[in-house]
C-alpha angles and dihedrals in degrees: 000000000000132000145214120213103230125185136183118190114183135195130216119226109076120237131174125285088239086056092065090100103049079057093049090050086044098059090038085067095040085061092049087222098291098145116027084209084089091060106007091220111144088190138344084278110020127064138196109241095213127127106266119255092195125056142199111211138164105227121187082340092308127119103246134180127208126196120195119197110318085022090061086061090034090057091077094075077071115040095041077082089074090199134061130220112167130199106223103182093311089327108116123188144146119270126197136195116260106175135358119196116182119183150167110236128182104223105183148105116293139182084244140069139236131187129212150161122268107195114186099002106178106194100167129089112173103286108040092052089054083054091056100046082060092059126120110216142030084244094051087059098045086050099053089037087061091043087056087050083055092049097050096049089050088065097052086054098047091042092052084041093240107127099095095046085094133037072212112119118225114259118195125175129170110222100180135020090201091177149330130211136160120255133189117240133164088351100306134081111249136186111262130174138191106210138139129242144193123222147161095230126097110238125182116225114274097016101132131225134206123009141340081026086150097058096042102280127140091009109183122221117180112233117221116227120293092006106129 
């Protein structure tokens, strides 16, 4: 079976969840730009579309980042600094590491399910969001949304080359719409939902799924059973 190599470093003074991305700009900067994995720009202009191996997160109200595979050897453009001074919006202070988890983790199909917590899933770019407000029930937009579920699942599997490790096809439902609201990202609002979902891929606690993962969005957290 094979493995992906997960970790989670977080820091320990708290900051807002709209300040993610000054952080994120912040630790760019602390790398000098060593590894575009941190910020996946090929050039000023151009990007690489690629799933992000490293992610920005608020954890228990602390900024955290998580590296997956390649991020978790990238990371020590960072850490070699020893210590941390970040940038929040023209704040400056010293950030230490609270708490480091690295883990193996077996993200693949199985003949199981688990169910877990989406918060802040944003399926929608442009033109797929024009194609559900077109839609005519309440039902035909819970389906597309769960297809995109499916979509954006796929990707974490092809981009972690998973995807061949089972003969197993991906399942994804979506058991509960808890809420939707409308967050700004990247200048504009966007649809967002909290929901939980049942699948038959393995997911590690704080991947993300969907779009905007490597500024918090879509964060996973596995439920345990009976919890709602």
């Amino acid at each position: 079976m094979k493995k992906t190599r997960f970790l989670v470093i977080k820091f320990d003074r708290p900051i807002m969840a709209w300040e993610v991305e000054y952080f994120r700009a912040s630790v760019i900067e602390n790398t000098k730009r060593q590894s575009d994995l941190f910020h996946n720009h090929k050039s000023d202009t151009a990007y690489h579309y690629r799933y992000p191996l490293i992610q920005y997160k608020i954890i228990d109200k602390k900024p955290a980042i998580i590296c997956i595979n390649a991020g978790t050897n990238d990371i020590y453009y960072l850490l070699e600094n020893r210590e941390f001074f970040f940038d929040i919006k023209g704040k400056v202070d010293k950030y230490e590491v609270e708490e480091v988890v690295f883990k193996n983790v077996p993200i693949q199909t199985w003949q199981d399910s688990f169910r877990y917590n989406v918060h802040n899933y944003m399926p929608f770019n442009q033109e797929n969001y024009a194609f559900f407000q077109k839609l005519g029930s309440m039902k035909q937009q819970l389906q597309f949304i769960q297809e995109l579920l499916n979509k954006h699942i796929s990707i974490i599997l092809e981009e972690l080359e998973e995807s061949g490790q089972t003969n197993l096809p991906l399942e994804v439902e979506i058991e509960k719409m808890k809420s939707d609201r409308f967050i700004q990202y990247k200048g504009i609002h966007h649809l967002t939902y909290c929901l939980n979902i049942k699948t038959n891929v393995s997911l590690p606690n704080y991947i993300g799924i969907g779009k905007g993962v490597s500024l918090g969005f879509g964060i996973v957290k596995k439920l345990s059973d009976g919890k709602k």
